[in-house]
matplotlib code that plots the C-alpha trace (Angstrom):
import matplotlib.pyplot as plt

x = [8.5, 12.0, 13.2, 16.1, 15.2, 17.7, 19.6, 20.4, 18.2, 16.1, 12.5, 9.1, 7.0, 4.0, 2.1, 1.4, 3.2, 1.5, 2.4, 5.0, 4.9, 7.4, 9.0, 9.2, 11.3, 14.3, 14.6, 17.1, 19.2, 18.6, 19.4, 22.3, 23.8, 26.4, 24.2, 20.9, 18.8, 16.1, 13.9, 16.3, 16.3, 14.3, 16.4, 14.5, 11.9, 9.2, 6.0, 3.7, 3.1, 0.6, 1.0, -0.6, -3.4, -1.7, 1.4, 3.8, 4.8, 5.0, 4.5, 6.3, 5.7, 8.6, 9.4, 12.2, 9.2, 9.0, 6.7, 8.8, 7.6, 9.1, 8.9, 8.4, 9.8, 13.2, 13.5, 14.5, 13.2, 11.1, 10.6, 10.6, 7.5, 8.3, 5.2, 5.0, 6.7, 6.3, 6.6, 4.2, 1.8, -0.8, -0.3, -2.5, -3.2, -6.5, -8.1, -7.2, -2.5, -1.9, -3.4, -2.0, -3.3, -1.0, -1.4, 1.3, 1.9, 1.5, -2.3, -2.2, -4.1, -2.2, -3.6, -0.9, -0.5, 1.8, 2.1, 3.5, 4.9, 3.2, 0.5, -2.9, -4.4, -3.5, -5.8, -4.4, -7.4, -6.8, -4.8, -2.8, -1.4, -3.8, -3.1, -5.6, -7.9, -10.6, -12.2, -15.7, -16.1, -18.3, -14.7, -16.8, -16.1, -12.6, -12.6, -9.8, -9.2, -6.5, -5.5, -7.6, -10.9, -12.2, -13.6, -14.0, -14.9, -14.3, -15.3, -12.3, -12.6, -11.4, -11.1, -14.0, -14.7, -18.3, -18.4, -16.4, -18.1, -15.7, -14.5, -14.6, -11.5, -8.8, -9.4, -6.5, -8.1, -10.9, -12.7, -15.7, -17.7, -19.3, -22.3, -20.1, -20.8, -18.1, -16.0, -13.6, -11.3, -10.1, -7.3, -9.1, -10.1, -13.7, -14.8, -17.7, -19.7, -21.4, -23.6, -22.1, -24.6, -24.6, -22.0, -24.7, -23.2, -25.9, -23.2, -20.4, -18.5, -16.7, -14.0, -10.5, -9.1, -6.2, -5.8, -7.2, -4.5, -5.9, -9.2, -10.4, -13.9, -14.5, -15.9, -19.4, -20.2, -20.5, -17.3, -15.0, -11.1, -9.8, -6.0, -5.1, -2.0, -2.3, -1.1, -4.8, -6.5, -9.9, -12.8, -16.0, -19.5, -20.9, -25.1, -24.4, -21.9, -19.4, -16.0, -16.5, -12.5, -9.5, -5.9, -3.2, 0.5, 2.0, 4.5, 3.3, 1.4, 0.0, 0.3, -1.4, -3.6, -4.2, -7.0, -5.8, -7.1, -10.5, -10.0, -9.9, -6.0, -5.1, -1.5, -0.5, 2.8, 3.9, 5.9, 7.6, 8.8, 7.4, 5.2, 2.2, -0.1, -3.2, -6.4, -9.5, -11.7, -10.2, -7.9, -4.6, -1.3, -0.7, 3.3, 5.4, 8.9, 11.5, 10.7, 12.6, 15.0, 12.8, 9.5, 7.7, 5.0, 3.4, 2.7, 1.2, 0.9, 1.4, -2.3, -1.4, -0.3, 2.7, 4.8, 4.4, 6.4, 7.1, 8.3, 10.6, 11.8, 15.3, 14.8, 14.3, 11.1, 11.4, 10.3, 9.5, 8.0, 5.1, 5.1, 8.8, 9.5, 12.6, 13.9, 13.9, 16.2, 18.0, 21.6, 23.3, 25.5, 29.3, 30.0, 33.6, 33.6, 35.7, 34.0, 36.6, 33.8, 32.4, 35.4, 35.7, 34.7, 35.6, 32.7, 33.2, 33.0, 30.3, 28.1, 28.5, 27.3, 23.8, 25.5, 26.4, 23.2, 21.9, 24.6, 27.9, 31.4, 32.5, 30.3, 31.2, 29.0, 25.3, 22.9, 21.5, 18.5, 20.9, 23.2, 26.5, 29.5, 32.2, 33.8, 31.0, 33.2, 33.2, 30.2, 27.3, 24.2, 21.6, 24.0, 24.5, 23.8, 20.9, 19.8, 15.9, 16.2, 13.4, 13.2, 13.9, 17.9, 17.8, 17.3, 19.3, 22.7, 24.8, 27.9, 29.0, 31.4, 32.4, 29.9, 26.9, 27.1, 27.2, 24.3, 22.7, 22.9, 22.9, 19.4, 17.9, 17.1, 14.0, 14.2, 17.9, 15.8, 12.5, 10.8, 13.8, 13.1, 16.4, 14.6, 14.6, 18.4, 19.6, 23.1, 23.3, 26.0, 29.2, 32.0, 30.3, 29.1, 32.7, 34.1, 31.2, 32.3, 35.9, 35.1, 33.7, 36.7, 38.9, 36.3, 35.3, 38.7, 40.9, 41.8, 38.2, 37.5]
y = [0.5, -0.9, 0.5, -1.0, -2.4, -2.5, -5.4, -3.6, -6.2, -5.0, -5.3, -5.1, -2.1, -1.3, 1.4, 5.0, 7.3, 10.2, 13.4, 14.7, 14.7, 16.5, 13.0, 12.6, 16.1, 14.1, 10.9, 12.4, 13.1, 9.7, 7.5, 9.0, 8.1, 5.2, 3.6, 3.1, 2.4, 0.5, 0.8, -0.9, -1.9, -5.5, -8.1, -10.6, -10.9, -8.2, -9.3, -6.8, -2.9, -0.4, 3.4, 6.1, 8.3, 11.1, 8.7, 10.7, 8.0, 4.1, 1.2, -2.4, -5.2, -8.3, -11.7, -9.5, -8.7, -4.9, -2.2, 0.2, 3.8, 5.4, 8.6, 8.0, 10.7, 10.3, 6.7, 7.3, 5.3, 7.3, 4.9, 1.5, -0.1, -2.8, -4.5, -7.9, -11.0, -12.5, -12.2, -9.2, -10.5, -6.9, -3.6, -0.6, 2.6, 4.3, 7.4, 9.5, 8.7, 8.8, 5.8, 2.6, -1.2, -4.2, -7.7, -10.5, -14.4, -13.8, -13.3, -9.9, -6.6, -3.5, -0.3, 2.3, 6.2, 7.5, 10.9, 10.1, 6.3, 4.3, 1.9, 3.1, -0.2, -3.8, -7.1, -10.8, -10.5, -14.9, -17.8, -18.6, -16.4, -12.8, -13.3, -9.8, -7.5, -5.2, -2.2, -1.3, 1.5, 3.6, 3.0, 2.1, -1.9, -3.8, -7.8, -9.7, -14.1, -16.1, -19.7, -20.6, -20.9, -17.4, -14.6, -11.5, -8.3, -5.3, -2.0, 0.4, 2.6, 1.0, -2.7, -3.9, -7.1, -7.7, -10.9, -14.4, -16.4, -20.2, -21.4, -24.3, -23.4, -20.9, -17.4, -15.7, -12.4, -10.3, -7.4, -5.4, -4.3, -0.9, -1.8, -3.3, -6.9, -9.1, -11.7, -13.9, -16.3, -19.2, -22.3, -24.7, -22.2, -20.9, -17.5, -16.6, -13.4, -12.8, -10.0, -8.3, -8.2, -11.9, -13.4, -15.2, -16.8, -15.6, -16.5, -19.0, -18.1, -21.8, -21.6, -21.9, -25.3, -24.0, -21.5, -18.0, -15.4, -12.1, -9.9, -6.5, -5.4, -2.4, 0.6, 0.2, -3.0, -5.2, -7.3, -8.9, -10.0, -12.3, -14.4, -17.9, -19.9, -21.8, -18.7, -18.0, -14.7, -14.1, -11.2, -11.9, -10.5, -10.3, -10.8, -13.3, -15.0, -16.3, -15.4, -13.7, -13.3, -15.2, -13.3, -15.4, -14.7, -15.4, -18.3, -19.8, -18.1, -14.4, -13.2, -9.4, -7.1, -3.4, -2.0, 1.6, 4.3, 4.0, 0.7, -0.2, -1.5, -4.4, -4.6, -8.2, -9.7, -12.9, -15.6, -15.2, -11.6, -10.1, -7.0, -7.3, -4.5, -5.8, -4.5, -5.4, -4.6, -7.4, -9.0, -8.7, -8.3, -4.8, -4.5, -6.6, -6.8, -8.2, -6.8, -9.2, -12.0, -14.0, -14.0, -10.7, -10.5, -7.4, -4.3, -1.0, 2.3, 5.7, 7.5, 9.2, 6.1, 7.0, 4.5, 1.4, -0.3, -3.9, -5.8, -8.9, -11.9, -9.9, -8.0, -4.8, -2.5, -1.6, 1.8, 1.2, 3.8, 2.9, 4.3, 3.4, 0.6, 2.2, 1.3, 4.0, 4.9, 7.7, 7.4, 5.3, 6.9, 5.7, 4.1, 4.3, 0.9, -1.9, -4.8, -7.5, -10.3, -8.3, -9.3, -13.2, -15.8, -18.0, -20.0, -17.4, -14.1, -15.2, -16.3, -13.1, -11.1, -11.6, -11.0, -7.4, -5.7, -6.4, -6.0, -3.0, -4.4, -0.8, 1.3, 4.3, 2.8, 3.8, 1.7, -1.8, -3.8, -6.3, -5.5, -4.8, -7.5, -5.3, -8.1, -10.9, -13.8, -13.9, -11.2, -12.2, -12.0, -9.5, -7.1, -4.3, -1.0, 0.7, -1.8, -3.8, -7.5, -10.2, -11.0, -14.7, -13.4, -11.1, -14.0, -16.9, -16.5, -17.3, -16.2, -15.8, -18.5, -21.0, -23.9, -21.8, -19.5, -23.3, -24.4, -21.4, -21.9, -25.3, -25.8, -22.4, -19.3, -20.4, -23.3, -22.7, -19.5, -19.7, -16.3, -14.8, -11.8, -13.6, -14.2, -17.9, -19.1, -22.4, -23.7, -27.0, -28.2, -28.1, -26.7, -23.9, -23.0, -23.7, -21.2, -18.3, -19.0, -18.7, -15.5, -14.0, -14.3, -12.4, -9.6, -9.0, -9.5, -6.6, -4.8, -3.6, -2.7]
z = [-25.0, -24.0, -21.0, -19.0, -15.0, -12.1, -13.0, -16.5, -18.6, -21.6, -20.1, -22.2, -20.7, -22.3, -20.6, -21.7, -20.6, -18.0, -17.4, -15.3, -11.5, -9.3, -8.5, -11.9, -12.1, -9.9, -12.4, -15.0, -11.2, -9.9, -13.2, -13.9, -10.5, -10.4, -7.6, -6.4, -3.6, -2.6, 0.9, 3.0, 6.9, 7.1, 8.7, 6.2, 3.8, 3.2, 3.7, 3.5, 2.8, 1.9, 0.9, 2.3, 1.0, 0.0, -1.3, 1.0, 3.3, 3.6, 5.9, 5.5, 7.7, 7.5, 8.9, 10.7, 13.4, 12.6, 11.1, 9.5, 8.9, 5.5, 4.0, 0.6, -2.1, -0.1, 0.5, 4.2, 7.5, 10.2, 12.5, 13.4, 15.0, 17.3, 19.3, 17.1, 18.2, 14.9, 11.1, 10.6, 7.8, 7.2, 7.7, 6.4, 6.8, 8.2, 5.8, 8.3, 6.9, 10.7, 12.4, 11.1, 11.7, 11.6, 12.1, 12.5, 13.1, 16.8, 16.3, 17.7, 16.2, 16.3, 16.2, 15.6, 16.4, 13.5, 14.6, 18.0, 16.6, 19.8, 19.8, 20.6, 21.3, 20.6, 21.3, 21.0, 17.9, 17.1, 19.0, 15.4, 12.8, 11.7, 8.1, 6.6, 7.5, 5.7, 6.7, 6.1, 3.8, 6.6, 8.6, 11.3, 11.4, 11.2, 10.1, 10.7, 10.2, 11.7, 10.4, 13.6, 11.8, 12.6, 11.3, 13.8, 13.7, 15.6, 16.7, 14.9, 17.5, 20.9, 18.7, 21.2, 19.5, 18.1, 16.3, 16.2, 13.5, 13.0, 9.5, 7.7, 6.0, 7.0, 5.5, 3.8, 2.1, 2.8, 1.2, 1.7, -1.1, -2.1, 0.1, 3.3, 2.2, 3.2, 0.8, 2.1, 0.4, 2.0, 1.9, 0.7, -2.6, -1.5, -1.9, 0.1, 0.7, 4.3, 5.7, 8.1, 10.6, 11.3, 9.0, 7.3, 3.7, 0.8, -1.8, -3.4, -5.9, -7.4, -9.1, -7.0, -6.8, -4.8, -1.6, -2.4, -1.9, -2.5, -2.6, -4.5, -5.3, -7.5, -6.6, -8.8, -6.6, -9.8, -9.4, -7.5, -8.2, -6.3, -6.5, -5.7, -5.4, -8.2, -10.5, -11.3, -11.1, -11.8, -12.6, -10.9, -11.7, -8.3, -9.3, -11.9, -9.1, -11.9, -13.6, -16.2, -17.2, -16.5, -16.5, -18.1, -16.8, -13.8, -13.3, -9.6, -7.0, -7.1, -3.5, -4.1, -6.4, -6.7, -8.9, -9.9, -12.9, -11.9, -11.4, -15.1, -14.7, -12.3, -10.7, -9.8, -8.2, -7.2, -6.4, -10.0, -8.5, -11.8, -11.7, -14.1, -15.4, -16.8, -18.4, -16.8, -19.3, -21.6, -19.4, -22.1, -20.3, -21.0, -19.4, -16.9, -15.4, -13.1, -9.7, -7.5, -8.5, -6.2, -4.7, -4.3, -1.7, -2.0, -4.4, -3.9, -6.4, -5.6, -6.0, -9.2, -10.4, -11.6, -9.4, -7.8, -5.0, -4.4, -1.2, -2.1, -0.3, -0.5, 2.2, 0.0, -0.9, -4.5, -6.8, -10.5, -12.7, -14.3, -17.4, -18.5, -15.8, -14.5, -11.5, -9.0, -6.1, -4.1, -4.2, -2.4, 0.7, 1.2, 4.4, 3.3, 5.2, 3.2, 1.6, 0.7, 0.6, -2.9, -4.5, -3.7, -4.4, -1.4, 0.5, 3.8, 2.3, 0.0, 2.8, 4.7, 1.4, 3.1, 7.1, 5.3, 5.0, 8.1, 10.4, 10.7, 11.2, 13.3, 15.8, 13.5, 10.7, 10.4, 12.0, 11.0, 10.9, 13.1, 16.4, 15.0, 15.1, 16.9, 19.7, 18.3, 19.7, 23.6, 23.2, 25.2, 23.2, 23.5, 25.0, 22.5, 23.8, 22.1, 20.2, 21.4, 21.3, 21.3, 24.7, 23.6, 22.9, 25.9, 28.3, 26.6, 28.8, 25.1, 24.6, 20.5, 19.8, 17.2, 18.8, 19.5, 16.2, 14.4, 16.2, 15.3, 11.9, 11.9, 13.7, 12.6, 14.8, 15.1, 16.2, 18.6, 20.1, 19.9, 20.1, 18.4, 15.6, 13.5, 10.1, 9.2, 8.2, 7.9, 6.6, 6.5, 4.8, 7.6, 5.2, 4.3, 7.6, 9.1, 6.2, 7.1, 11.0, 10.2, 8.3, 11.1, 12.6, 10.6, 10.0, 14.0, 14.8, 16.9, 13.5, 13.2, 16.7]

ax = plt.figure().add_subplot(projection="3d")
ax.plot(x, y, z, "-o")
ax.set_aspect("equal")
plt.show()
């Protein structure tokens, strides 16, 4: 079937088409509109997100620092969930859709209270970055690894911890099976499965040359998926301990998998920031499309399968139908805010294309991921009403000007403010930044107080 995406190119879509759903009911409303839109809020990069069990609501995790809490068949933020002083790199809901658990660069384990949008407990869980996490099918145990050579578990009731086992390599995915054993998959391309009780290794699977990205294991207990940086993804049988299929596609690494439809069809996205749907029973490529012009880290479908959302590098959560591959969005409100910078080329207001969705030019304008830029030159930092800074900007002392907004730029917010939520920007060629500074200017100036 040829169905059109969100950038209006002819895309190949090959699945069959399901019945209607009362999403389904709003499409001929929301493709018709001039405009569309996408989850939107991240400062940066989304890294992470997961779907709830009923499908009504969804959580994002980004290199912006936040948790964001999203009600799904609107599009429209419910919260914002601020306790990470890092990129958040897991988040997932518990059975129960109103306990959450995230876990970020900082090494800390967050347990999450959705009702009441507070944490209910949180651990420093490793000393480096808490890359995943798995829960035990009995929901009694929670395993987490860090890339400091650990592998822990925890009690998911109070997160009491009850085992530290140390790594060769660094994990990066984990998975319990049907039966609570535990797989990991690590950097240097091992995939391992441990008992629980002891973390004792009863089994290798050797196949990965490169760092293993991602872990599934179907419901019957017979197999195992797993996803590795190289661009290869792999179908397991667990007694026989070897691949049994190899799924041929993706252009560069596969970040995440989803097995869905009775876990006969595999979703798959990557750094390519194409969404592939694949059959597991023969591994063909049964449809794909253009999710994100760049990479896209994660992917999750709704549970009637009828939609699946993916989290790009562009700062945006996307919905795609499944069945035709349309791009899906609510309507995009009008600020009624002017955007000059749409309409030039010049270096300045093309570099402040990607200032625009994070950050208002007037107090009158809804809220941002960012502060808005009302009086930014002479405007000490961290000192907009309202809106929670990293402590790191709170307690700098900088006042916006031409020389600290070049350094800024020029050395990276990570590195000029270390501990700040800025997502990672660099401009490093002078003229440019000089035009984007100049810019800045003329758009904060008195005219748009």
């Amino acid at each position: 079937m040829a169905a059109r995406s969100g950038k209006d190119s002819i895309i190949t879509w090959t699945l069959a088409v399901r019945p209607v759903h009362w999403l389904v009911a709003c499409l001929a409303f929301w493709l018709v509109m001039p405009a569309s839109a996408d989850f939107l809020g991240h400062g940066g990069p989304v890294r992470t997100l997961a779907l709830s069990p009923d499908g009504s609501r969804l959580l994002s995790g980004g290199f912006d620092y936040s948790v964001r809490l999203w009600e799904f068949g609107t599009q429209s933020e419910l919260a914002v969930l601020q306790g990470h002083d890092a990129p958040v790199n897991i988040v997932t809901f518990l059975p129960d859709g109103k306990r959450a658990l995230t876990g970020g660069g900082d090494g800390k384990l967050i347990l999450w209270d959705l009702e009441r949008r507070r944490p209910l407990r949180e651990v420093a869980a490793h000393t480096s970055q808490l890359i995943t996490l798995a829960v035990s099918n009995d929901g009694r145990i929670l395993a987490t690894a860090g890339w400091d050579r650990t592998l822990a578990l925890w009690s998911l009731d109070d997160l009491t911890l009850k085992a530290r086992w140390p790594l060769q390599s660094n994990a990066n995915a984990l998975v319990f099976d049907v039966d609570d054993a535990l797989y990991s998959g690590h950097q240097d391309g091992q995939l391992l499965r441990r008992d629980k009780s002891d973390g004792y290794v009863d089994a290798e699977f050797i196949g990965h040359g490169l760092p293993v990205t991602c872990l599934l294991a179907t419901r019957d207990g017979k197999r195992l998926l797993s996803a590795a940086l190289d661009g290869s993804l792999w179908l397991w049988d667990i007694d026989q301990r070897r691949a049994v299929r190899h799924f041929v596609g993706h252009d560069g690494p596969v970040y995440r998998l989803q097995l869905i439809d009775d876990d006969t069809t595999l979703v798959s996205i990557g750094h390519d920031g194409r969404l592939r749907d694949w059959d597991v029973a023969s591994g063909a490529l049964r449809g794909e499309l253009s999710a994100h012009d760049g990479p896209a880290w994660s992917v999750g479908v709704t549970p009637d399968g009828r939609f699946a959302v993916t989290a790009g590098s562009d700062a945006s959560l996307r919905v795609w139908h499944r069945a035709t591959g349309d791009r899906i969005g609510i309507p995009v409100a009008d600020t009624g805010r002017p955007e000059p910078w749409l309409d030039s080329d010049e270096p300045g207001p093309r570099m402040f294309r990607k200032c625009a969705a994070c950050h208002a030019l007037s107090t009158d304008e809804p809220a941002r991921s960012g502060p808005h830029f009302v009086g930014l030159f002479g405007r000490q930092a961290g000192s907009v009403d309202g809106y929670r800074y990293s402590s790191a900007l709170r307690q700098s002392h900088l006042v916006w000007n031409d020389e600290t907004l070049r350094a800024l730029f020029a050395e990276g917010p990570d590195i000029y403010l270390p501990g700040t939520k800025m997502p990672v920007q660099k401009i490093s060629d002078p003229e440019r930044l000089a035009a984007l500074i100049a810019y800045l200017r003329v758009l904060t100036g008195p005219t748009l107080d």
